[in-house]
DRENPAVO-143924 format. One line per field, with one value per residue (C-alpha): residue number from 1; x, z, y. Coordinates in pm, 1 decimal. Example, Ala and Ser with C-alpha at 12.3 -4.5 7.8 and 13.67 -1.06 7.14 Angstrom:
// residues 2
i	1 / 2
c1	1230.0 / 1367.0
c3	780.0 / 714.0
c2	-450.0 / -106.0
//
This chain:
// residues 125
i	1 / 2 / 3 / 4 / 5 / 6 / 7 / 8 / 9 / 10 / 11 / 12 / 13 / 14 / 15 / 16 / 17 / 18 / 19 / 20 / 21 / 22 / 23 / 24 / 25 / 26 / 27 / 28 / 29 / 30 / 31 / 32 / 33 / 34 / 35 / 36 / 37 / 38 / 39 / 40 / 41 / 42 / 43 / 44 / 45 / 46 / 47 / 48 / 49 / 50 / 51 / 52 / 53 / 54 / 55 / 56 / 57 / 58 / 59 / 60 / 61 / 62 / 63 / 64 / 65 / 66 / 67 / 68 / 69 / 70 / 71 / 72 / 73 / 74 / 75 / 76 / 77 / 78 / 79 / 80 / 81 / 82 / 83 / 84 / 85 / 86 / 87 / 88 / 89 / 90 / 91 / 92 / 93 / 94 / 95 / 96 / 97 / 98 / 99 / 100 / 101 / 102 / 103 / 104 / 105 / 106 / 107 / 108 / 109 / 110 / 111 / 112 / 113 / 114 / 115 / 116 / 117 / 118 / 119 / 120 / 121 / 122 / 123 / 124 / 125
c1	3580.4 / 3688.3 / 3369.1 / 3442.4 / 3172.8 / 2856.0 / 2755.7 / 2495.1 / 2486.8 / 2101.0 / 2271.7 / 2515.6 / 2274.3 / 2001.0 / 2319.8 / 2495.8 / 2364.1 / 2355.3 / 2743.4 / 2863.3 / 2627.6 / 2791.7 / 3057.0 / 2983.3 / 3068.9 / 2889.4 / 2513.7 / 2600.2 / 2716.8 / 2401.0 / 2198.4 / 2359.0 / 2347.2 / 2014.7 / 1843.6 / 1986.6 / 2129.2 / 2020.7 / 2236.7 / 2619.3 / 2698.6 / 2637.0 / 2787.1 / 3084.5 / 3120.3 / 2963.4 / 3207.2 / 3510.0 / 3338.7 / 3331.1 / 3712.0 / 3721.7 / 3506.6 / 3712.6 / 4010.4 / 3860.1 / 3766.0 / 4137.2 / 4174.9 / 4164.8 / 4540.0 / 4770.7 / 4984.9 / 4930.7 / 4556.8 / 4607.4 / 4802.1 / 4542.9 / 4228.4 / 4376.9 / 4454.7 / 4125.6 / 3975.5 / 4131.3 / 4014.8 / 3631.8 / 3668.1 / 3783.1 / 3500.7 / 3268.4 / 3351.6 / 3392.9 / 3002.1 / 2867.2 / 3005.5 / 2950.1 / 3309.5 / 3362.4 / 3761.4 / 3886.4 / 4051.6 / 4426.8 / 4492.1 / 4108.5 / 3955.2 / 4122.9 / 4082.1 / 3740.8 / 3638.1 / 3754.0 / 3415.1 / 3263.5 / 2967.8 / 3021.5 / 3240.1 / 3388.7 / 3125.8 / 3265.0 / 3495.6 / 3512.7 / 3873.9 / 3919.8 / 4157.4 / 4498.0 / 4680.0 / 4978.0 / 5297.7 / 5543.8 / 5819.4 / 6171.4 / 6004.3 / 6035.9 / 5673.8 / 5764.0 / 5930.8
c3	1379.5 / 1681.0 / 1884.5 / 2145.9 / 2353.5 / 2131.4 / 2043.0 / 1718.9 / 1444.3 / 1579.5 / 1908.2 / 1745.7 / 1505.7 / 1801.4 / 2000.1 / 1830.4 / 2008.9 / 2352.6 / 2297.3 / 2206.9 / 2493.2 / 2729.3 / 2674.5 / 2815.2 / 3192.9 / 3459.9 / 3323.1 / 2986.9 / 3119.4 / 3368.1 / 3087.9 / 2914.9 / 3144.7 / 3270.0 / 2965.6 / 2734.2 / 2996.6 / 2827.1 / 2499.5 / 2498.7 / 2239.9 / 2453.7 / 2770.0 / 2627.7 / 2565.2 / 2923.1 / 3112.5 / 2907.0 / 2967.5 / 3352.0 / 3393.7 / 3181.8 / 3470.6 / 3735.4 / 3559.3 / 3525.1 / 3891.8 / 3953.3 / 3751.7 / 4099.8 / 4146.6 / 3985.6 / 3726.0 / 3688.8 / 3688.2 / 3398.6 / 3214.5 / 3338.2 / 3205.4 / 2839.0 / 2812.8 / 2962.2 / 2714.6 / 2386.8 / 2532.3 / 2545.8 / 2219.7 / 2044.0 / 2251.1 / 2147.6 / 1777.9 / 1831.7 / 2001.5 / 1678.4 / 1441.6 / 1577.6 / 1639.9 / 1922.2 / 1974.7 / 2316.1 / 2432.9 / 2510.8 / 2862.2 / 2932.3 / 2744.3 / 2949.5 / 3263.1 / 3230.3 / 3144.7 / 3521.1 / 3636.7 / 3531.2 / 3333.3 / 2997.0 / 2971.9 / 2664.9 / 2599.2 / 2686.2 / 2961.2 / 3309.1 / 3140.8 / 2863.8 / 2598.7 / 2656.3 / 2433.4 / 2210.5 / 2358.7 / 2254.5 / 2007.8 / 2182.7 / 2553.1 / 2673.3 / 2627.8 / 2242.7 / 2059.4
c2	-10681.7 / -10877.5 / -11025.4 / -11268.3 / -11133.0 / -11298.7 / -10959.5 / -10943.7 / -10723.4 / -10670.4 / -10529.6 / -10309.3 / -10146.6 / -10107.6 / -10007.6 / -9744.1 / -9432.0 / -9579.0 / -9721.6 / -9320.1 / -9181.8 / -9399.6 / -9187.3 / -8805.4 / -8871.8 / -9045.3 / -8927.2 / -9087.1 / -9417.9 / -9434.5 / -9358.5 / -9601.7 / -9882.6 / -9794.7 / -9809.1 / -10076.7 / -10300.0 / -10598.3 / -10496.6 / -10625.2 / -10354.8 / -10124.1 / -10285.1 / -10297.4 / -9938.4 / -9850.8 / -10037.2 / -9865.8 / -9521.9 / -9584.4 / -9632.5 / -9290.5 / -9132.0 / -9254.5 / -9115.4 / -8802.4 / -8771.2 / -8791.7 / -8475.4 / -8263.6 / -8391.3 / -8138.8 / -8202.4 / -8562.6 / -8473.3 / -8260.3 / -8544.4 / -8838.1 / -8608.8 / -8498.4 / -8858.6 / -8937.0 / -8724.5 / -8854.3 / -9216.6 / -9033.7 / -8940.3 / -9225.2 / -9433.7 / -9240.3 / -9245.2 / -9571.3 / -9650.9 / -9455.3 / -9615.0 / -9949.3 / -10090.5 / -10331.7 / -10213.6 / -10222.8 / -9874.0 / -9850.0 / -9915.4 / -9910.7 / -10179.7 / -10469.7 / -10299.7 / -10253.5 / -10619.2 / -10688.8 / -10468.6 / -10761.8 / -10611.1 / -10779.8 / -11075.6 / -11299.4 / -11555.2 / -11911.4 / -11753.8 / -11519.0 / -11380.9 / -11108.1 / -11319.5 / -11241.5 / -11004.7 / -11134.6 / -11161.7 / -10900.0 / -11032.8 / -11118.2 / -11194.8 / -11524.2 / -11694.2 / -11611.4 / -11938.1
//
């Protein structure tokens, strides 16, 4: 289980329902962040579930709204699996992005630790 952000086993287990709550829309994530604000497990998964939202509001463009909210909503529901069971996994294209919010960052940095460079590209020796 990666956990560069100093989050405890205590928070994760006190966590759990708050971190898949966060998840079902903007209610969820101020419920979450309202209410267990001081919990990094839960954080974590609020900040992902907010980038969600805003990709959802851009639903009301057709065509690529259609494609942004199914993809929007396979993100909710592997977050949400993911708050209940107690995982701390960054989402696919949201995990990163969310960091920059600024709600929950790495402990001993400001930057989310960059991911591994792709095999064949030039900062690869």
């Amino acid at each position: 289980m990666n956990n560069e952000y100093g989050i405890t086993p205590a928070e994760i287990e006190d966590g759990k329902t708050m971190g898949g709550i966060a998840y079902f829309g903007l209610l969820g994530f101020l419920i979450a962040f309202l209410t267990k604000r001081e919990n990094k497990y839960v954080m974590y998964h609020a900040q992902q579930s907010l980038i969600i939202v805003i990709c959802l509001l851009v639903v009301a463009i057709p065509v690529i709204g259609w494609l942004i909210g199914i993809g929007a909503f396979v993100l909710f529901i592997i977050g949400m699996l993911n708050g209940f069971k107690g995982e701390i996994k960054p989402l696919p294209m949201v995990g990163n992005l969310a960091l920059k919010f600024g709600i929950l960052k790495p402990e001993g940095g400001d930057t989310p630790p960059a991911p591994p460079a792709a095999p064949g590209s030039p900062d690869v020796e």
